[in-house]
Each structure stands twice: as C-alpha cells, then as structure tokens.
C-alpha positions as CSV (number, residue, x, y, z in Angstrom):
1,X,-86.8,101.0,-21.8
2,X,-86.9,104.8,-21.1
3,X,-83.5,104.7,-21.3
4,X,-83.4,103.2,-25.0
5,X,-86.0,106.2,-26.1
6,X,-83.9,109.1,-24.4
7,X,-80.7,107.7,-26.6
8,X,-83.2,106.8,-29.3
9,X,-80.6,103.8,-29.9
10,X,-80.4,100.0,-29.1
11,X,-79.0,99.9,-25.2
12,X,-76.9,97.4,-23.5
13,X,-77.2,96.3,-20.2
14,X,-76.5,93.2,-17.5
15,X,-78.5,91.9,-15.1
16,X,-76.9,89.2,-12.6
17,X,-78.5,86.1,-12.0
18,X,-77.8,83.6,-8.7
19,X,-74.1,82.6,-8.3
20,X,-74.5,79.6,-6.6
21,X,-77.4,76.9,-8.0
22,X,-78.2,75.9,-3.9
23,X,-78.9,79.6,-3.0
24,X,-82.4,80.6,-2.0
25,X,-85.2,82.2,-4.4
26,X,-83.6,85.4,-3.8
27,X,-80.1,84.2,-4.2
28,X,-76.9,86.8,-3.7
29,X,-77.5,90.0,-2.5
30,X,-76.2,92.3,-5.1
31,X,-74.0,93.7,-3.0
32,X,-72.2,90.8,-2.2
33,X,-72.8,89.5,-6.0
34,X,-68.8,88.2,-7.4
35,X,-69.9,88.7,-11.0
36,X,-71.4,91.7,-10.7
37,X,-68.2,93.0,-8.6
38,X,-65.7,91.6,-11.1
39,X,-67.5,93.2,-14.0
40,X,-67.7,97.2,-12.2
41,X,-64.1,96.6,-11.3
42,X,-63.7,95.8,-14.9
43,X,-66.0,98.6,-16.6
44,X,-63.8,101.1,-13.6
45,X,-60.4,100.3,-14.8
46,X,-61.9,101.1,-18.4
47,X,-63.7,103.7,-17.7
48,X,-66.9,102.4,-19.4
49,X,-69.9,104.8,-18.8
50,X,-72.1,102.7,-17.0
51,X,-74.9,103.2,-14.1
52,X,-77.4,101.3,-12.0
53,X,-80.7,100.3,-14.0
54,X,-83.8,98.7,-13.1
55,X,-84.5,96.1,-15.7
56,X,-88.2,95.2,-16.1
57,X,-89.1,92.8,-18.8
58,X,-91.5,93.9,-21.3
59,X,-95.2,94.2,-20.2
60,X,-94.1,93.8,-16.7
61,X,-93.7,96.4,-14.0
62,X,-90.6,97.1,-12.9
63,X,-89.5,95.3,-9.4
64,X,-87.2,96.8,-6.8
65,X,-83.3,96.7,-8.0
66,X,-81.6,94.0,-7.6
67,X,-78.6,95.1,-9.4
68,X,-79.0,95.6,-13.0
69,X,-76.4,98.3,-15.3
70,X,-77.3,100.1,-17.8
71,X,-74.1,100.0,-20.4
72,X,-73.6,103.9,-21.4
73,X,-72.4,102.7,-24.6
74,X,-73.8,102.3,-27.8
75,X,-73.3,99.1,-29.5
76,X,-71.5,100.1,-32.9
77,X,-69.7,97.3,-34.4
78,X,-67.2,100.2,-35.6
79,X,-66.7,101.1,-31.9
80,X,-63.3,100.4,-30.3
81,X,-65.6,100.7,-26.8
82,X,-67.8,98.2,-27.9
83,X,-65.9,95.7,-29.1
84,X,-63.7,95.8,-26.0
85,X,-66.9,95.3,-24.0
86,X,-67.8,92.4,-26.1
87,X,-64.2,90.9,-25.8
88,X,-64.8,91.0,-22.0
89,X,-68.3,89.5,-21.6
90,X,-68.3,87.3,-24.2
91,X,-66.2,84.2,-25.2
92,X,-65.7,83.0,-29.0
93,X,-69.2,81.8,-29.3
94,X,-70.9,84.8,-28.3
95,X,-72.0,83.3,-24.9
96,X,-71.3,85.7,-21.7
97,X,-68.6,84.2,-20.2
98,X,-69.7,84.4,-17.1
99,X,-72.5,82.0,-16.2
100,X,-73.9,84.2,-13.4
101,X,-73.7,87.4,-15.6
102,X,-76.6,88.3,-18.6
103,X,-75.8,90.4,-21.4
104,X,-78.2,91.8,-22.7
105,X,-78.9,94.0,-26.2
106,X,-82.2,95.3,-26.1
107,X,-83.1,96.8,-29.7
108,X,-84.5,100.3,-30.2
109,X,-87.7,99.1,-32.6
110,X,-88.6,96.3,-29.9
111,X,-88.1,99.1,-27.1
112,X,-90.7,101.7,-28.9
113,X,-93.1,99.1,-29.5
114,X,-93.3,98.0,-25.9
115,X,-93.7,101.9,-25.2
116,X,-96.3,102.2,-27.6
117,X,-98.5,99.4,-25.9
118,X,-97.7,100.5,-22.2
C-alpha cells in the first residue's frame, strides 16, 4: 500500500501462487518458482521497471516475502507500457494467463482508505 501513496496512483503488482496443486502448504520456493521466472525474464527483455514487494492484504500484517513484484508502471489505458503488460499476462478474457501467476490492480481510493483505518 505505501507504495500506491508515494505514486499517489492505482499500482500493479503479482504475486505467485503454488505451481503444482500436490505441493506442500508452502508450495515453490520463489526462487525456484517457473512463473515467476518466466515473467522477470519477460519484464528484463522489456525493460519493465519492476521490483520485489511484499504484498499484505488489507487489514493484515505483512508476512515475510515470498516473492511478490511491484509493477513500476502505471496502469494508463493510453500507455503503450501498459497495454504491452496486459498483452502478456492476460489472455482475451482478461484472465492472467498463467494459472500460477496473480495480477493484481490495486486502486489508489481503496489503498488510502485502508491507510486511513491502519
């Protein structure tokens, strides 16, 4: 959320969810996480501004990071950055197109009013 007030604009950001459905509770290390490779690889060769984050949700305390990026992009529909982001995560329906991989927009107003009640 801090992140969303310094910009003072909606951020974007990923956070990486189990690759295989048998791992443990803790699932891929995110060092070894194929998504989350593929996608730096991706954002690299692009040279998307991105960086590590830790994603908490709101009203809970952050945990330790487990892999989470903070997209250094803002999310203008006007923006040729943007839209090639979008291209790449998601497929015609919207949907991140890759099931281990969450996309996430998290909206300025919604950010401010969690702040507000921390």
């Amino acid at each position: 959320m801090e992140l969303g007030l310094q910009a003072q604009r909606d951020i974007l950001f990923l956070t990486f969810k189990n690759e295989d459905p048998d791992d443990d509770i803790l699932g891929t290390h995110w060092e070894d996480h194929q998504g989350r490779q593929h996608v730096v690889e991706w954002l690299e060769a692009n040279e998307i501004p991105w960086e590590p984050c830790v994603h908490a949700a709101p009203g809970k305390a952050p945990c330790f990071y487990q892999g989470s990026i903070y997209l250094a992009v803002a999310p203008d529909e006007g923006s040729p950055t943007y839209q090639k982001i979008l291209s790449f995560l998601e497929d015609e329906t919207g949907e991140c197109r890759f099931p281990s991989v969450d996309f996430w927009l998290y909206p300025l107003d919604l950010i401010k009013k969690h702040n507000e009640m921390a």
